[in-house]
C-alpha positions in Angstrom: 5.9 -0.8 -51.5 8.7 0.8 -50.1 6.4 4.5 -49.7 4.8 2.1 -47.5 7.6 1.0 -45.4 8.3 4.3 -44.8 4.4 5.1 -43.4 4.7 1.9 -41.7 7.9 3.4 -39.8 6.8 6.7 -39.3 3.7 5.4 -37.4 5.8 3.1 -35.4 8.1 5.9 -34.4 5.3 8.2 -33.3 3.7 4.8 -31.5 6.6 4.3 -29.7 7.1 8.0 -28.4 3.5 8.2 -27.2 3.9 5.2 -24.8 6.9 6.0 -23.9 5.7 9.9 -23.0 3.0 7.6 -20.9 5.6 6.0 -19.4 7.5 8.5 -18.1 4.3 10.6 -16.8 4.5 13.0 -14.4 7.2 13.5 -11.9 5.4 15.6 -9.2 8.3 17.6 -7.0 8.2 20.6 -4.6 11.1 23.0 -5.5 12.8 23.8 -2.2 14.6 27.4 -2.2 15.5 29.7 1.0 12.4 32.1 1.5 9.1 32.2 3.2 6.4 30.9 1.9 2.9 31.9 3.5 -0.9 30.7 3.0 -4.0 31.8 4.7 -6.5 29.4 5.7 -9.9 29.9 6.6 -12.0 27.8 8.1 -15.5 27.2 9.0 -16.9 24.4 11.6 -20.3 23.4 13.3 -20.2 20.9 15.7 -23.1 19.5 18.0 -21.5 18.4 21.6 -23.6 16.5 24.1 -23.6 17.4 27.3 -24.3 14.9 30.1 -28.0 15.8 31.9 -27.9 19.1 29.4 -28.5 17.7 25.9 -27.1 18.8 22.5 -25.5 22.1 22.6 -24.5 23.7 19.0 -21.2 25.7 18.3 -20.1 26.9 14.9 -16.7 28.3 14.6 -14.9 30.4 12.0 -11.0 31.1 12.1 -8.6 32.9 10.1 -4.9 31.7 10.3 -2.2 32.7 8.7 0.8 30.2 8.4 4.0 31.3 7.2 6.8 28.6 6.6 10.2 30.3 6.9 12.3 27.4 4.8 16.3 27.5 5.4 19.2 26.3 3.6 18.3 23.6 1.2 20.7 20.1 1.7 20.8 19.5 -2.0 21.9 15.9 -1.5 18.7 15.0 1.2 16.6 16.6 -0.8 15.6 18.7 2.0 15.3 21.7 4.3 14.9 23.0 7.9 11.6 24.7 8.1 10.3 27.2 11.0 6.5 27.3 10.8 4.3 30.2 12.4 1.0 29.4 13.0 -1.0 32.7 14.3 -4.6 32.5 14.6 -5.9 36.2 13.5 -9.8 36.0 13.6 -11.8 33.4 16.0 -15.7 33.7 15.9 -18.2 31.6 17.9 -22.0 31.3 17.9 -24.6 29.1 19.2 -25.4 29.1 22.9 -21.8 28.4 24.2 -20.5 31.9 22.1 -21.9 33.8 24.9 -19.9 32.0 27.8 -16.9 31.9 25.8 -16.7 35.8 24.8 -14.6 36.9 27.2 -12.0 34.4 26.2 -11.4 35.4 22.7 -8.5 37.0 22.9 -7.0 34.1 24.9 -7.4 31.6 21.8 -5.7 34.1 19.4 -2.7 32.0 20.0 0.4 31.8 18.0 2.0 28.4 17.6 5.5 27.9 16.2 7.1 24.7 14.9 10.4 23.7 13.8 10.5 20.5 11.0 11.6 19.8 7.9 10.4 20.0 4.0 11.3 17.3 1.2 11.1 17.5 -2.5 8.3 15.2 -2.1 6.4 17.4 -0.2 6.8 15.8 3.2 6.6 18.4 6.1 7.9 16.7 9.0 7.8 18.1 12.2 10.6 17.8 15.3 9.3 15.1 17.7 11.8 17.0 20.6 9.5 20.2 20.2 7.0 21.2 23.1 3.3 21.6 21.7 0.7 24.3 23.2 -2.0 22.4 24.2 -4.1 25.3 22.8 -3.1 24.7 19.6 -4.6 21.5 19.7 -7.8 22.1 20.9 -7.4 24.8 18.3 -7.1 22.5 15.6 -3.8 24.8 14.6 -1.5 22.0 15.6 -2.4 19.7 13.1 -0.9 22.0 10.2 1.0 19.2 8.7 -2.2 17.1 9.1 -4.5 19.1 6.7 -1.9 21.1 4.5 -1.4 22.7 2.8 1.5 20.4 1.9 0.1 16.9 -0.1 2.5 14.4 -0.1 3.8 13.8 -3.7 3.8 9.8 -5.3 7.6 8.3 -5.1 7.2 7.6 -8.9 6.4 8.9 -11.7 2.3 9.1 -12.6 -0.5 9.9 -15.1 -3.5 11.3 -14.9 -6.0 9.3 -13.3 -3.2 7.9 -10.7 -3.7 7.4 -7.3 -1.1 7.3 -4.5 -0.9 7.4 -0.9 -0.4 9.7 1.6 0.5 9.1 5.0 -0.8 10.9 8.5 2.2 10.6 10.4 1.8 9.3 14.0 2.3 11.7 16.9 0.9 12.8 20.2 -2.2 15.1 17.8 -2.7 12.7 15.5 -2.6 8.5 16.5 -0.5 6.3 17.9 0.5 4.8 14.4 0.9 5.7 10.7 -1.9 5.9 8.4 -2.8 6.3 4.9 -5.4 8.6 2.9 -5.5 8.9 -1.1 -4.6 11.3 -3.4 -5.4 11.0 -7.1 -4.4 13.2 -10.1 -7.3 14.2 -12.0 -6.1 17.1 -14.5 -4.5 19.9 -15.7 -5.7 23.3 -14.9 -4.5 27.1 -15.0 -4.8 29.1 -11.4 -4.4 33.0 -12.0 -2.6 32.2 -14.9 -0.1 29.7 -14.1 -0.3 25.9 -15.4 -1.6 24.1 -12.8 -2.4 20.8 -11.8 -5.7 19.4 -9.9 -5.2 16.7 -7.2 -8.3 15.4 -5.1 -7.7 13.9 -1.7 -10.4 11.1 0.1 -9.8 8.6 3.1 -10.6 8.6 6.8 -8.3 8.2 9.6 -8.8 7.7 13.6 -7.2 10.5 15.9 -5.9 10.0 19.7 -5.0 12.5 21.2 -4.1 12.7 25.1 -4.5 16.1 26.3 -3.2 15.4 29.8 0.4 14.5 28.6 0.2 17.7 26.2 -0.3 19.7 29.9 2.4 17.7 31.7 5.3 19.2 29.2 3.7 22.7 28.4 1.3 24.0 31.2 -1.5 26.1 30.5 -3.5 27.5 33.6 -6.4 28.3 31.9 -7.1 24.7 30.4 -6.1 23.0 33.9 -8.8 24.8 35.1 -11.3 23.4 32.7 -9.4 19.5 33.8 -8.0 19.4 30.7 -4.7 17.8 32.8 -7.2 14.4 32.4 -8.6 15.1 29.2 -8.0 12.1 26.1 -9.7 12.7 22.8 -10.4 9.9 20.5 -12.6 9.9 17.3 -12.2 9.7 13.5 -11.7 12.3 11.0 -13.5 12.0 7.3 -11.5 13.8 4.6 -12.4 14.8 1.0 -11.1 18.0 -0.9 -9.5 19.2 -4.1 -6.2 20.9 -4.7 -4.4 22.7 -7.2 -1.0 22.1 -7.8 1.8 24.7 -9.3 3.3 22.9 -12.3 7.0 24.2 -12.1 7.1 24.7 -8.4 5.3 22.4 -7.1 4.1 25.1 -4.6 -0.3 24.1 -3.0 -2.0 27.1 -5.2 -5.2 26.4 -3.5 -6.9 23.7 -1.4 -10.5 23.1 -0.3 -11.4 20.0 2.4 -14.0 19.3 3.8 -13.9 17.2 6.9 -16.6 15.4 9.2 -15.4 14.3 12.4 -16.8 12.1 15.2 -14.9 12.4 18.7 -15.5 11.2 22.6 -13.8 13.2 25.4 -13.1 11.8 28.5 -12.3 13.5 31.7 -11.2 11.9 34.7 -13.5 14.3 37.0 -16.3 12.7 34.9 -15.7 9.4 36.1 -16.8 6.7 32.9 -19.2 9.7 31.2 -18.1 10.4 28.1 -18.4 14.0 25.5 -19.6 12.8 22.4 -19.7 15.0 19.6 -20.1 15.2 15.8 -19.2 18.1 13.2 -18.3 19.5 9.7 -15.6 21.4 8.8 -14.7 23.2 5.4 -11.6 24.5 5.6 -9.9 26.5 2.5 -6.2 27.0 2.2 -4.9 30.0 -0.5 -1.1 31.1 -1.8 -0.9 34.3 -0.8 0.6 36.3 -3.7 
């Protein structure tokens, strides 16, 4: 009897410290330390425009950016740091029937694009609101770094695998005109070039705004007031669904892969009520570099 009292106990003890391990779960946290840290991200698009009395014209895109996140002293007690991103598109291809008129302006969209914001242990990249954005950047895509990633916001508590959380796509003058929410679930554990590793997937669709005009009004650029981008708004929606892998004991975005489908209208004012419709895919893969 007593020999098994003592089984009885022993199994209760390990019980208890398995759904307590459960409990606790996983604390997912970005380690902030003063340094650079850099990714590459390459992107490839195709997107079918309509043009009013000329029909469905097809443009496929690829880009290489670099992005390099120069992180400053870390305020232990926020739980955060200043961050000085540079955004410096290095390749920019185009084919389709519009490559041809656009070839002599390569060199003018091989912009660089810097940004000044913030970093929290949760992952949260914020950018400063007082900041002037190039409206290349936008039209670019480049602007909405903090949009894509590689940063995933991390859950406020604790999880398991096979949580869920939300992550929000801040408002601002690339994104909307209010806060909104995709999801991110934790679906494993993984090993990336060696180091333990943790595998996140990311799904939701959000609407985008995005008045051009009012971009041009605080930065200039002759070359897109030419095109009448001064009355240019962009409105559409923005299909998200991608996989990333997440460094264990730094928290650090190892590798990401989304793949988006957008749907968008642009208006211009010279245009009167005709509207740019336009649909396209986008895969877009994000790497560490080492």
């Amino acid at each position: 009897m007593i020999h098994s009292r003592k089984l009885f106990v022993v199994a209760s003890l390990v019980a208890a410290s398995i759904a307590m391990a459960a409990t606790d779960g996983i604390n997912l946290r970005k380690t902030l330390q003063k340094g650079t840290e850099s990714y590459h991200v390459h992107s490839q698009s195709q997107q079918t425009i309509t043009i009013p009395g000329g029909g469905d014209q097809e443009m496929g895109t690829t880009t290489m950016t670099s992005y390099s996140y120069d992180i400053g002293a870390v305020d232990a007690a926020a739980g955060q740091a200043p961050v000085d991103l540079t955004a410096k598109i290095e390749k920019f291809d185009m084919d389709g029937p519009m490559a041809e008129a656009m070839a002599g302006q390569k060199d003018k969209l091989l912009v660089t694009v810097k940004v000044s914001g913030k970093l929290d242990s949760r992952n949260r990249f914020t950018t400063d609101p007082t900041k002037k954005i190039d409206p290349r950047a936008v039209m670019m895509g480049t602007a909405n770094s903090s949009l894509i990633g590689p940063f995933i916001e991390f859950p406020e508590k604790a999880i398991n695998i096979g949580d869920s959380w939300d992550v929000t796509i801040a408002k601002g003058p690339t994104t909307f005109t209010e806060d909104q929410k995709i999801t991110a679930k934790l679906v494993a554990e993984t090993t990336v070039d060696g180091k333990a590793a943790y595998t996140v997937e990311i799904t939701g669709k959000f609407k985008t705004y995005v008045n051009v005009g009012e971009l041009m009004k605080a930065n200039p650029v002759p070359e897109m007031e030419a095109l009448g981008a001064m009355d240019m708004v962009m409105t559409g929606s923005i299909e998200v669904t991608g996989e990333a892998t997440i460094d264990k004991e730094t928290g650090k975005t190892l590798t990401m892969t989304i793949k988006l489908k957008t749907k968008q209208e642009t208006s211009i004012a010279a245009l009167g009520d005709q509207k740019i419709p336009s649909t396209g895919t986008s895969t877009v893969k994000i790497t560490l570099d080492k």
